[in-house]
Backbone as CSV, one residue per row, in Angstrom:
resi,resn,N_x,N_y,N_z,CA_x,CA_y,CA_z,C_x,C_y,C_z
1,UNK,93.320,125.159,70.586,92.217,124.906,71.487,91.722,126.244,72.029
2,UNK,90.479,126.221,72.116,90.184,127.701,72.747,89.706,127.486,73.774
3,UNK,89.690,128.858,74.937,89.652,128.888,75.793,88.662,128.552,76.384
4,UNK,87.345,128.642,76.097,86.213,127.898,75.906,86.113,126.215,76.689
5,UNK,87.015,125.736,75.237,87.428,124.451,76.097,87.962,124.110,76.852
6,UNK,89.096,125.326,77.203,90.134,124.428,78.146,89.036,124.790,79.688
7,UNK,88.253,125.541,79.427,87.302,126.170,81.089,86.686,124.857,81.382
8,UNK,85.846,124.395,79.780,84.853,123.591,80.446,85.361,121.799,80.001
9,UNK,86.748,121.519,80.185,87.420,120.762,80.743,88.286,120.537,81.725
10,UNK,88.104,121.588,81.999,88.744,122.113,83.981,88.334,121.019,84.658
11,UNK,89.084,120.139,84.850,88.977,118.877,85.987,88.896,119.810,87.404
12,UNK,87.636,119.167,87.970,87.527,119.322,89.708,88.336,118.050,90.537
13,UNK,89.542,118.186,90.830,90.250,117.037,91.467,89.670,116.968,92.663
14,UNK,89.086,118.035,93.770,88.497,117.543,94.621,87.595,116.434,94.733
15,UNK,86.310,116.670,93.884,85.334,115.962,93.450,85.869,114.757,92.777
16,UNK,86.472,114.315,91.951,87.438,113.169,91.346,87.961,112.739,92.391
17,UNK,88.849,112.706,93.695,89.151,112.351,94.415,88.734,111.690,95.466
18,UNK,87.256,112.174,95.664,86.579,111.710,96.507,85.360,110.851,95.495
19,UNK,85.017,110.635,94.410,84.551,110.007,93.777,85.537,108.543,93.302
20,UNK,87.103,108.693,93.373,88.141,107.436,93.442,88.026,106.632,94.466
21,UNK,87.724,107.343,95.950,87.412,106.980,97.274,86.822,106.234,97.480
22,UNK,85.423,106.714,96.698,84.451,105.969,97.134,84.321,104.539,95.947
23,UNK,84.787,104.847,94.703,84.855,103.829,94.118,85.882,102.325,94.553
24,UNK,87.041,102.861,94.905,87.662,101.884,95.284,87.595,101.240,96.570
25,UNK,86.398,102.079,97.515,86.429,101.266,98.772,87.409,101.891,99.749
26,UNK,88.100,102.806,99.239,89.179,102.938,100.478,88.283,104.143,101.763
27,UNK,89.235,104.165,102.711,89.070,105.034,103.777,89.044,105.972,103.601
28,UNK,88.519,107.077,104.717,89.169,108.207,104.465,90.428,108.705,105.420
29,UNK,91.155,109.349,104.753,92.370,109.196,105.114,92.606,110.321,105.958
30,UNK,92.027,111.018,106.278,92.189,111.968,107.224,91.674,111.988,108.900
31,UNK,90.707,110.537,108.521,90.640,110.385,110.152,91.736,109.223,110.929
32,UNK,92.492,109.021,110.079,93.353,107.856,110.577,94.626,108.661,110.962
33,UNK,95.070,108.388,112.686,95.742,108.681,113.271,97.241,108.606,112.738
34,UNK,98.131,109.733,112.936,99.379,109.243,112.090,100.143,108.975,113.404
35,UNK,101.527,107.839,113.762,102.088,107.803,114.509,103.244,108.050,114.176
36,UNK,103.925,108.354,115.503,105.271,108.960,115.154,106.048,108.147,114.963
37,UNK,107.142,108.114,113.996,108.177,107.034,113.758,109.171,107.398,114.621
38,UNK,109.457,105.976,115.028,110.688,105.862,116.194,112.206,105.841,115.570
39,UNK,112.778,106.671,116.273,113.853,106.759,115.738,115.311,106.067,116.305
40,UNK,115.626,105.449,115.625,116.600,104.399,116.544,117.928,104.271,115.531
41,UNK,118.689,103.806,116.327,120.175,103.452,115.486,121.080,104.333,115.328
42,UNK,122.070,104.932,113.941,122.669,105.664,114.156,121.835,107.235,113.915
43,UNK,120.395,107.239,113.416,120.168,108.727,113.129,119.763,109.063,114.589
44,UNK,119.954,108.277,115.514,119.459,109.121,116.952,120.668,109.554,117.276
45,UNK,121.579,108.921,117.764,123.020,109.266,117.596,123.249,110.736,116.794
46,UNK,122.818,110.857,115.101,123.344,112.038,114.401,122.392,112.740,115.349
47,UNK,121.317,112.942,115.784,120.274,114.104,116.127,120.739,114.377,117.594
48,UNK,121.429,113.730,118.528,122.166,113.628,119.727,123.628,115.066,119.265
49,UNK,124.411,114.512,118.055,125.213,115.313,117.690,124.870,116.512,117.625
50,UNK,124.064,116.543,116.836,123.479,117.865,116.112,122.674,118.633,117.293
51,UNK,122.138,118.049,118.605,121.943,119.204,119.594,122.935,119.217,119.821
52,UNK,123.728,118.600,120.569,125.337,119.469,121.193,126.086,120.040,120.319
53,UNK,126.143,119.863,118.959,126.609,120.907,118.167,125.755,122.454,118.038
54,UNK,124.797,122.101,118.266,123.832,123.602,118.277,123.492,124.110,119.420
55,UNK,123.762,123.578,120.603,123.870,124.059,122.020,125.575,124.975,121.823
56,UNK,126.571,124.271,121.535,128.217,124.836,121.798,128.222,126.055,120.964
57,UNK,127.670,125.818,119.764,127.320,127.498,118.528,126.664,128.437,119.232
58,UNK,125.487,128.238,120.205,124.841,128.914,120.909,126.011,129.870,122.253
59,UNK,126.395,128.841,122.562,127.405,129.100,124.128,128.361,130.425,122.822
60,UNK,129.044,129.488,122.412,129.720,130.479,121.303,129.495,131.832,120.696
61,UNK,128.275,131.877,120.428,127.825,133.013,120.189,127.274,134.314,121.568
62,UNK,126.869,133.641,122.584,126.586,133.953,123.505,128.328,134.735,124.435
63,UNK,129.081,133.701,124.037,130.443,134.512,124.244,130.610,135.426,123.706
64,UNK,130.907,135.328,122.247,131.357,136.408,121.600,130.937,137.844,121.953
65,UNK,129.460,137.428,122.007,128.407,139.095,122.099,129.314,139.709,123.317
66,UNK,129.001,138.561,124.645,129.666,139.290,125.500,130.846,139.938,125.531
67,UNK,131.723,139.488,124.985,133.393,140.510,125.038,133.269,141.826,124.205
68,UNK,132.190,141.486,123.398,132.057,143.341,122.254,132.201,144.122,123.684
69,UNK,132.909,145.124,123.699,132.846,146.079,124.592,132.058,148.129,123.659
């Protein structure tokens, strides 16, 4: 294939994308608000862990520095 062709079969996905849009009726998707997912069960719990594990590394490190004399 020469290069020729592969230029002037260069798909514009922008333009295709917004030509799918409008064909299928859908929205546009960038004015629709995203909400935040609530987080419940045990991954609030792990993310509870995981600050007090990264607060005590902090204290920890914050020790150490201090005793370098």
């Amino acid at each position: 294939m020469k290069i020729e062709d592969k230029i002037s079969r260069k798909i514009n996905l922008d333009e295709d994308w917004e030509d799918f849009i409008k064909e299928e009726g859908l929205v546009d998707y960038n004015k629709i608000p995203v909400e935040r997912a609530i987080v419940k069960g045990w991954v609030q719990i792990a993310f509870w862990f995981l600050r007090i594990y990264i607060l005590i590394m902090v204290i920890m490190v914050i020790i150490g520095f201090s005793r370098i004399h």
